[in-house]
C-alpha positions in Angstrom: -6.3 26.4 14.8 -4.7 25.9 11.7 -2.0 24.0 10.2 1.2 25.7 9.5 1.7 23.8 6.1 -1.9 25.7 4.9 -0.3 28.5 4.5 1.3 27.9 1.5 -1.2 28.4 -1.2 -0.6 27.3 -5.3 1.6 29.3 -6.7 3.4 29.6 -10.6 5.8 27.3 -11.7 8.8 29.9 -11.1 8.3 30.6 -7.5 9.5 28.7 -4.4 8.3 27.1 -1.1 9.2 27.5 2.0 9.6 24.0 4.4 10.2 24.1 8.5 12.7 21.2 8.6 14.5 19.2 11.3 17.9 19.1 10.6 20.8 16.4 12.3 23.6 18.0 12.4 25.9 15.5 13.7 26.3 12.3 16.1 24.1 14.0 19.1 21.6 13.2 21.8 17.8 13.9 21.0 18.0 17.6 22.1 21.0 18.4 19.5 18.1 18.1 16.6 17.5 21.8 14.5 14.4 22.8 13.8 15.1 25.1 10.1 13.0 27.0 7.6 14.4 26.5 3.7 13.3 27.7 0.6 12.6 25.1 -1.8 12.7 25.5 -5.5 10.2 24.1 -8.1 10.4 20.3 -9.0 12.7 19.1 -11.7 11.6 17.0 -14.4 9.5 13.6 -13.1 9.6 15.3 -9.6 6.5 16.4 -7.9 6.4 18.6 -4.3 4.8 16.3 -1.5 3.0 18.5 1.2 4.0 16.2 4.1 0.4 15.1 6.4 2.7 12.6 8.6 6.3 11.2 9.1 7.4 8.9 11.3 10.5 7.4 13.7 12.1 4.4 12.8 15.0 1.9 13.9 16.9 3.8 11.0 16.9 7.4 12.2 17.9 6.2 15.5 20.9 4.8 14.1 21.5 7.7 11.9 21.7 9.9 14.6 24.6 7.7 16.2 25.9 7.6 12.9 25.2 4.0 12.9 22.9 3.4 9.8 24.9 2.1 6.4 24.8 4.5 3.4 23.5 7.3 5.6 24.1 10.7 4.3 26.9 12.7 5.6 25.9 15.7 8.2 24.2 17.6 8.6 20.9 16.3 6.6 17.3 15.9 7.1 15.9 12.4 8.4 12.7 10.7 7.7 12.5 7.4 6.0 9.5 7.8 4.3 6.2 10.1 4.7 2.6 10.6 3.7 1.4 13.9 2.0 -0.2 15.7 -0.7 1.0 17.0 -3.7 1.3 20.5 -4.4 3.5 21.1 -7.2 4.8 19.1 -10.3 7.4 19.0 -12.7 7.3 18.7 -16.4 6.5 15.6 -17.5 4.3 15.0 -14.5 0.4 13.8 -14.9 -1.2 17.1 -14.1 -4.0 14.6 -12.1 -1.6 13.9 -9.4 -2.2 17.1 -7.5 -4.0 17.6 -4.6 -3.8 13.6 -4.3 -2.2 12.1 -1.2 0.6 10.1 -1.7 3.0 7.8 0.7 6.6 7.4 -0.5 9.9 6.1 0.6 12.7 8.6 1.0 15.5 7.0 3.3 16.1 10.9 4.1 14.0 14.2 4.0 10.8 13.0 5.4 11.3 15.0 9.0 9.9 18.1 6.7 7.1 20.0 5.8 7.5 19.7 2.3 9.6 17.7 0.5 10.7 16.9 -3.2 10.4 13.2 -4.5 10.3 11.7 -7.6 6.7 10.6 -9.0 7.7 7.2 -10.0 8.1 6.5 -6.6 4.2 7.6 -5.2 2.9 5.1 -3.8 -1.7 5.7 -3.6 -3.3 6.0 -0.3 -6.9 5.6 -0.1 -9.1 8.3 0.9 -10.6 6.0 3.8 -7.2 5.5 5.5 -6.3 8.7 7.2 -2.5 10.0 6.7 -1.3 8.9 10.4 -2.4 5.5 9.8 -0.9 5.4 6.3 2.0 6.4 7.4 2.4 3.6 10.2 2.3 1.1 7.7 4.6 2.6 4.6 8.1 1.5 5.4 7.3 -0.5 8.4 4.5 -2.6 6.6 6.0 -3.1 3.5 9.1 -4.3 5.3 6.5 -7.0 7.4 4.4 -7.9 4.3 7.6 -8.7 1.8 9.9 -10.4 5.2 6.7 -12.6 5.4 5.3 -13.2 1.8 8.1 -12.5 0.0 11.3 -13.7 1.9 9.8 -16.9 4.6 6.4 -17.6 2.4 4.8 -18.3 5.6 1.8 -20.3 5.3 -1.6 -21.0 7.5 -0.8 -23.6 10.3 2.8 -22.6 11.1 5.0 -21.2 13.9 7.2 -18.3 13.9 9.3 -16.0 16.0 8.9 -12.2 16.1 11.8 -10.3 17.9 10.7 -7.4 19.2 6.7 -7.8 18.4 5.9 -4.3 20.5 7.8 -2.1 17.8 7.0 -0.8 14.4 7.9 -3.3 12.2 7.3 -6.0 15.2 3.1 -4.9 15.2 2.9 -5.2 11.7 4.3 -8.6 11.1 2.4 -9.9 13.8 -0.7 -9.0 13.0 0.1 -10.0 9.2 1.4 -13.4 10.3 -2.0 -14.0 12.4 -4.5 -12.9 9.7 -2.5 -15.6 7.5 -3.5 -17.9 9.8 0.2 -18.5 11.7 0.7 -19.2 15.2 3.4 -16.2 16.9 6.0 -16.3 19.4 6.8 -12.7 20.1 9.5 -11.0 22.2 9.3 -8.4 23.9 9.3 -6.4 27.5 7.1 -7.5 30.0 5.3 -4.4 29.9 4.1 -5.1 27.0 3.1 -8.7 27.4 -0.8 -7.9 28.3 -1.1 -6.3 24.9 0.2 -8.7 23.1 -1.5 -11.7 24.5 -4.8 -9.4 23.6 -4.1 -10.1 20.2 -3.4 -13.2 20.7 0.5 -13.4 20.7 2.4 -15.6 23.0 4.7 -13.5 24.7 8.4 -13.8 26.1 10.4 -12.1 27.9 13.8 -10.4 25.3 15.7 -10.5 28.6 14.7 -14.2 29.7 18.1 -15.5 30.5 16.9 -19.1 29.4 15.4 -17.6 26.2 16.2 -20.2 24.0 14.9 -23.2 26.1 11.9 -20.5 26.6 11.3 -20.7 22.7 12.0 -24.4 22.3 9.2 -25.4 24.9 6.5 -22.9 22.8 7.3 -24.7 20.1 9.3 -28.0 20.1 9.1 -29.0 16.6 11.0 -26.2 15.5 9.8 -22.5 14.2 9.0 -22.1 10.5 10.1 -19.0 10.1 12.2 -16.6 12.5 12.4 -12.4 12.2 15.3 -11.1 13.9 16.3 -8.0 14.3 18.7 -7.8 17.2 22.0 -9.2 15.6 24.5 -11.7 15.6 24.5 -13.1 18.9 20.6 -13.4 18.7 20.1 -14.7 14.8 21.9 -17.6 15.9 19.6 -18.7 18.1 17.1 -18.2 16.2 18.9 -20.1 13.1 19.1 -23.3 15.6 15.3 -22.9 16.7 14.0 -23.4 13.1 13.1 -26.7 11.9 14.3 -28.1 8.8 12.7 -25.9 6.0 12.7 -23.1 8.4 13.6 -19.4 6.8 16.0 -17.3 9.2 15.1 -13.4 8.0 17.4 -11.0 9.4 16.5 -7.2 8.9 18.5 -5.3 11.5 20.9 -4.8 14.1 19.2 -3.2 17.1 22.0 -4.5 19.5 24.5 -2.1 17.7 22.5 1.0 18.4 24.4 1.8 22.2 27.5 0.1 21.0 30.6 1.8 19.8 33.0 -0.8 17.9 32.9 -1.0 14.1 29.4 -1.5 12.7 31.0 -2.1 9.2 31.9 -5.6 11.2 28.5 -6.1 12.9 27.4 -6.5 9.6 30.2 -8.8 8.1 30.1 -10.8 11.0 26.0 -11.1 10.3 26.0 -11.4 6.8 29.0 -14.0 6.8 26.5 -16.2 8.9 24.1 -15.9 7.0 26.4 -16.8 3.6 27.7 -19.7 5.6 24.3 -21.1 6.7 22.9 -20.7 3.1 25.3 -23.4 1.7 25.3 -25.8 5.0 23.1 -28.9 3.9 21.1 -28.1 6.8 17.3 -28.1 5.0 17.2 -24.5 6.6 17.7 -21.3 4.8 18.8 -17.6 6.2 18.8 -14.3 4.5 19.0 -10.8 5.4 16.2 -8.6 4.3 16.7 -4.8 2.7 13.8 -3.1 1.4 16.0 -1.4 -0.8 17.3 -5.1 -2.9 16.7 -4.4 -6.9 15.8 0.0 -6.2 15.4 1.1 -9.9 14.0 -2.2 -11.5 10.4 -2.7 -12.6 9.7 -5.3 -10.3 11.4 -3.5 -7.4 8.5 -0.8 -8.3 5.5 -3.2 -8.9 6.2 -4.7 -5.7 6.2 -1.6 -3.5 3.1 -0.5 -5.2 1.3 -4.0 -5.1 2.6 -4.8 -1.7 1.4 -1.4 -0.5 -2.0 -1.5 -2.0 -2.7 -5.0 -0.4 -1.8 -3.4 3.3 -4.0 -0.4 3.0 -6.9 -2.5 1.7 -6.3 -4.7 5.0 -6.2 -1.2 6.7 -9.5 0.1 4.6 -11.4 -3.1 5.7 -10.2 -3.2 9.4 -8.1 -6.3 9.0 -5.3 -4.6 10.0 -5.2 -2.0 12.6 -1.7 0.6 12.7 -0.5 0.0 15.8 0.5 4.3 16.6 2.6 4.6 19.8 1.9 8.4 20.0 1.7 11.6 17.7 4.0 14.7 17.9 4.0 17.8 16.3 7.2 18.2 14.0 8.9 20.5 16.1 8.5 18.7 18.9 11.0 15.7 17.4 13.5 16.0 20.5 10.6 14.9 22.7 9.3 12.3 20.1 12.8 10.9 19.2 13.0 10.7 23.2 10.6 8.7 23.5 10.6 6.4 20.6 14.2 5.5 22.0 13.1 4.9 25.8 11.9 1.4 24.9 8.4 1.8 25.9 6.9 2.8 22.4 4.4 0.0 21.5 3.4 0.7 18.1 4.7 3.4 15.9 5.7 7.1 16.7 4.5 9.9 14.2 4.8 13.3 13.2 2.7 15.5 12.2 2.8 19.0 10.6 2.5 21.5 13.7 -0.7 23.6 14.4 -0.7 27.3 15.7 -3.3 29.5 16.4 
């Protein structure tokens, strides 16, 4: 067996690379997804060639593919919001060190590939104990936990939040982060997953308990500290009113909108008008909605990622934190992954990985 990506061997500055990409072509179901070959030229200045080890599936290229995800790029394009790989080729201006190190970055588009060009500033280290699979469960999904947790609610040891959705990607994560900080979680999710969660020590609701609220309020009936929502407006206003004073609402998506078909540009207005309008209440609480993208291009925007990202694969390195990996797919098998990272049964995060042939 060997990997498909192996065959491309170092070559001169001048010549290309070839990349088997998956290509969304347009608002379509799973199966629509292209599977491509592209020549790809050598890295501009500052740029360096990323030999992709794993991708994953998010809540964004969901969305994308319904043409549901703001600022996505027009069709047909590649997904992939971010990926872990080596580096195989650099441009000038590039520390010559960098190749043949492995690398995670953020790319909002182009992961789904087996190469892709990024820009070096934007590297972020991985460890040569944490394997790529579980490096890449934790690069945008982990980042987005650590900074909605440490960054955005402060949470503390002794306190009480709410996780929406714990059995997802980003739910895993911030579970697990909130616990080894010493916080008590309430985490939503289907009852199928209820058994794994109260393994780690989660207390576990029901999404569809039609007396969620009360649910909530009897787990915790001085109020939740902090609250991470990512359903949308209908649901961050119940958790807004389950906080306590000095509670911190943290919005960071709108999963509701995914199946919907009215304007999302609204979804969002609605949300974020909320969230504007609770801000200057003089209700002791505070709400925001969290993008991972706030301040792209500034020094601290950069020193955050790369701190933030070095404090979660430590916690991977040590065993602290465990990536939480629904299943692994080979690249070309995306209609099936996509599949099944929509059908609601995913616990953890789904990943690709370059194919292997014989």
């Amino acid at each position: 067996m060997k990997n498909i990506t192996n065959e491309i061997i170092k070559k001169t500055p001048n010549e290309k690379y070839t990349a088997v990409e998956v290509i969304l072509p347009g608002v379509v179901e799973p199966s629509g997804l292209l599977i491509e070959e592209k020549e790809i030229a050598s890295p501009k200045p500052g740029q360096v060639i990323l030999k992709m080890q794993a991708t994953g599936i998010s809540f964004a290229e969901q969305s994308m593919r319904r043409d549901r995800y703001p600022g996505q790029p027009k069709f047909p394009f590649v997904p992939g919001y971010d990926l872990v790989g080596g580096v195989v080729a650099i441009g000038e201006g590039v520390d010559p060190s960098k190749i043949g190190k492995r690398y995670a970055v953020l790319t909002k588009s182009g992961g789904w590939a087996t190469m892709a060009i990024v820009n070096a500033d934007d590297l972020l280290p991985v460890p040569d104990e944490v394997s790529a699979v579980n490096a890449e469960a934790i690069v945008v999904n982990g980042i987005t936990a650590w900074q909605m947790l440490h960054r955005e609610a402060k949470i503390k040891k002794g306190q009480t939040v709410l996780v929406h959705g714990a059995n997802g990607g980003v739910g895993t994560l911030l579970v697990q982060l909130a616990q080894i900080s010493g916080v008590k979680v309430i985490g939503t999710a289907s009852p199928r997953h209820h058994e794994a969660l109260i393994s780690q020590g989660v207390i576990p609701v029901d999404y569809n308990d039609p007396n969620l609220e009360e649910t909530i309020r009897g787990l915790a009936p001085d109020g939740l500290d902090a609250a991470f929502d990512n359903v949308g407006v209908a649901s961050v206003s119940m958790s807004f009113r389950l906080l306590k004073k000095g509670g911190t609402l943290v919005s960071y998506a709108v999963a509701s909108s995914l199946k919907k078909t009215d304007s999302l540009v609204m979804q969002f207005l609605v949300l974020i008008g909320k969230i504007l309008w609770w801000t200057i209440l003089p209700n002791g609480k505070r709400a925001t909605f969290y993008n991972i993208w706030s301040g792209k291009g500034s020094a601290a925007f950069k020193n955050n990622m790369r701190e933030d990202f070095a404090g979660l694969t430590k916690l991977l390195s040590q065993g602290t934190l465990k990536a939480k990996i629904a299943k692994v797919f080979p690249l070309t098998d995306v209609v099936k992954a996509m599949e099944f990272a929509e059908s609601r049964t995913a616990y953890g995060k789904v990943i690709l990985v370059p194919d292997l042939v014989c």
